[in-house]
C-alpha positions, 0 to 999 in steps of 0.5 A: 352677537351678545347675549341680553343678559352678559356684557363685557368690561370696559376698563375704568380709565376710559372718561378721557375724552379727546378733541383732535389734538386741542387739549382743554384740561388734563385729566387725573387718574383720580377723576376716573375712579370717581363714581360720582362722576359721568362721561357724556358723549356727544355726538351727531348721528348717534344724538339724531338716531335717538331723537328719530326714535323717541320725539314721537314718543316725548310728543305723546306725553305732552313734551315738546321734543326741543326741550328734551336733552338726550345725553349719552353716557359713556359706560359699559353700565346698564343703565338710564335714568332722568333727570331735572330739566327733562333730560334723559341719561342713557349709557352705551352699555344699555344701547349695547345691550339692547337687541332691537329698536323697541326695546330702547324705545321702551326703556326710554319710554318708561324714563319719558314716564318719569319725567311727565309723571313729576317722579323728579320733583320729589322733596329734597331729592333734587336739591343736593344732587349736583353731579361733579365733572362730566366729560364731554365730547365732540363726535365720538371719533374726535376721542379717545386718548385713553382707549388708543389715540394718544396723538389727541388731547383730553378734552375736559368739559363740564357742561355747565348749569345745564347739567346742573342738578341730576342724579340718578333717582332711586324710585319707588316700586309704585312709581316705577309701576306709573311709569311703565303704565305711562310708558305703555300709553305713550308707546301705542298712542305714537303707534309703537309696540311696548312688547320691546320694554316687557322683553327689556325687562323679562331679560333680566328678571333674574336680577332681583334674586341678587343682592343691590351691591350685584345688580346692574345700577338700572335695576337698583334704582328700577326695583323689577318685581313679578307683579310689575312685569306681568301687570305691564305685559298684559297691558301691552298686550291689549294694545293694538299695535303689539305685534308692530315691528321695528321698520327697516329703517329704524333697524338700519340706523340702530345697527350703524348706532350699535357699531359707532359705539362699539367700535370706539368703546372696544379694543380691536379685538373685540370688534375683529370678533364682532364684525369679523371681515366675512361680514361686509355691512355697512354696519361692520365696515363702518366699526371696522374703520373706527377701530383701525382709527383707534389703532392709529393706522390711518392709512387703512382707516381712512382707505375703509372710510373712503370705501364707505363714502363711495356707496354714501358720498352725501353721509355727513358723518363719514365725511366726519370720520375722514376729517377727525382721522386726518386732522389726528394724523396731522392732514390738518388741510385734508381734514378742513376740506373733510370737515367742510364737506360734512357741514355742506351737507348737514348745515344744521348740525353744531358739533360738525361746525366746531369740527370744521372750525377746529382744522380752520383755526389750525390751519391759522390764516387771516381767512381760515380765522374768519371762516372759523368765527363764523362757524362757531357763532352759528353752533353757539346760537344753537349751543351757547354751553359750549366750552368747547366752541368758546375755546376756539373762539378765543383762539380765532380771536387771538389769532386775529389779535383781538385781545378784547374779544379772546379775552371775553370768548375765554371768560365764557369759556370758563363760566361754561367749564364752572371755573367762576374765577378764571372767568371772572378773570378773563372777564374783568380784563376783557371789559377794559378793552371794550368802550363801556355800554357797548354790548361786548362790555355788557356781557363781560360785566354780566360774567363777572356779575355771575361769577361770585365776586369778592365786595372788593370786585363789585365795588371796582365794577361800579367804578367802571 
């Protein structure tokens, strides 16, 4: 187990992340060193663990907890902040860090303070804090060409307008102080201990004695202080849940959340000494198997996952795995009937959608074709920014020699990637093929309308 206070490296180079073998977009060295740069992960369970834990907690501060996005950051940093259009940022490396449910809750919490508390909206600190390319995954176990799948594709995402404006907001010592009171109310009125964010913070303590460029960037845009820490204690304290512990099944899905992580973000190595085979958990057989993935046996990792399905056959995500590991080792039918089974059992779920509609619309025929499209119209009603999913489509489509509607899925494509040109492109030659007025034609013009054409293109758009 690891100590609160110490975390290992992850090499730099791991922002690459793969999607089964589609390649979206190269991805350059360069991109890697790039500090003003993030890699999202997304994926299903661990995004749903998450919002088990804290909607409570955006309920209790007034928040709808559908229009809170929780992403996560693919990094070894401790760290998370908020962001513009409530959203929450939170890195592996602070989930990896954390010994208990609480203790996220709390630091969640204290950055759910920020956001009902307006910290975000301060003159000119949103304004220029456009964040440059994020990478974006679908399921982890889709990923990771640079941290041992080189059989899959980088995949190369940007998330679109929804990202938009963000940055990782430096705060004041005073609003940092609102928080954590803020933090502390919503905790005990969603019946939860803030004992976890006053640990949290008692943890690393020690930081402030550091000079910035040695902290953890947490605690550089967090500035801790004595007074702080005690003044927050002594709140928790007070409150009648205090001595509420995390529930079973809350440690349960931690655990499982903890080792999803570590066994895509560590080499094999670390995961052998972290979930050695004398501990026969779900939570080590489950990272086990990711690592054995990552390793590119997939004969072994598939007999682990197999071995996990026979004590949870109705895990969606599980079910997953076994497709994402098939679909890697050219299984493409096996994959499809794996990826099938996972969104048979969680239906509601898009990224198990574009997972599923990936091995149909490699599998290429007219059915498959037909059975991906409506896969992906149903995760882009939930979705609609999905690069990812429109890619496919325009795949579908092509497949299904239907120029007009490959072109206009390839133009929304490339909005979504912020290629304003490409999508224009694509959008401009979709629109001749569709009967003008028709809903198809009406989008096509309102990509190109959205895509900052030149006075030449605006004036051939009104010509038809």
């Amino acid at each position: 187990m690891r100590h609160p206070g110490l975390f290992r490296g992850l090499r730099h180079g791991l922002t690459a992340l793969a999607a089964a073998g589609l390649v979206l977009s190269p991805v350059s060295a360069a991109l890697a060193q790039d500090d003003d740069q993030i890699s999202i992960i997304r994926d299903t369970e661990i995004e749903r663990t998450l919002h088990e834990e804290m909607d409570p907690i955006f309920v209790a501060a007034g928040l709808d907890p559908k229009a809170v996005r929780i992403n996560l950051v693919s990094s070894r940093e401790v760290q998370a902040f908020a962001a513009g259009g409530q959203q929450i940022f939170v890195y592996s490396g602070l989930i990896l860090q954390a010994t208990t449910p609480n203790e996220l809750i709390g630091v969640l919490a204290h950055e759910t303070g920020h956001i009902a508390g307006a910290h975000l909206a301060r003159a000119g600190d949103m304004e220029h804090a456009a964040i440059g390319t994020m990478l974006v995954s679908v399921g982890l176990g889709i990923l990771t060409a640079l941290a041992g799948a080189p059989s899959a594709g980088a995949s190369l995402i940007f998330s679109s307008g929804f990202f938009g404006e963000l940055n990782a907001l430096g705060y004041s010592r005073e609003q940092e102080s609102r928080a954590d009171q803020a933090a502390a109310t919503y905790l005990e009125r969603a019946g939860v201990s803030g004992r976890g964010l006053v640990a949290f913070m008692n943890y690393f303590r020690y930081q402030e004695v550091f000079d910035d460029s040695k902290k953890y960037p947490y605690f550089r845009s967090h500035p801790l202080s004595d007074d702080r820490i005690e003044a927050l204690a002594v709140r928790v304290k007070q409150q009648p849940h205090y001595d509420q512990i995390d529930s079973p099944h809350a440690i349960a899905a931690f655990e499982v959340m903890k080792a999803k992580l570590e066994g895509f973000i560590d080499g094999a190595g670390q995961v052998a000494e972290d979930y050695p085979d004398s501990d026969q958990s779900f939570p080590a057989r489950y990272a086990r198997a990711i690592s054995l993935y990552r390793q590119i046996e997939p004969d072994a990792a598939l007999k682990a996952v197999d071995g996990l399905l026979a004590e949870q056959p109705n895990n969606p995500y599980l079910w997953e795995l076994e497709g994402q590991i098939d679909f890697d080792s050219g299984r493409t039918r096996a994959a499809e009937i794996a990826h099938g089974r996972s969104v048979e059992i969680d239906p509601d779920a898009p990224l198990l959608r574009i997972n599923h509609a990936q091995a149909l619309v490699a599998l290429g025929d007219p059915a498959s074709l037909d059975a991906a499209i409506l896969d992906l119209r149903r995760s882009l009603a939930a979705e609609p920014d999905s690069p990812l999913a429109w890619r496919l489509l325009s795949e579908a489509y092509d497949g299904k020699n239907d120029p007009g509607m490959a072109r206009l899925a390839a133009a929304e494509q490339n909005f979504y990637l912020g290629q304003l040109l490409e999508a224009r492109t694509f959008a401009f030659n979709a629109r001749k093929l569709f009967e003008k007025g028709t809903p198809q034609w009406r989008r096509a013009t309102d990509i190109i309308l959205a895509s900052k054409p030149t006075p030449e293109q605006l004036k051939a758009l009104g010509g038809g």
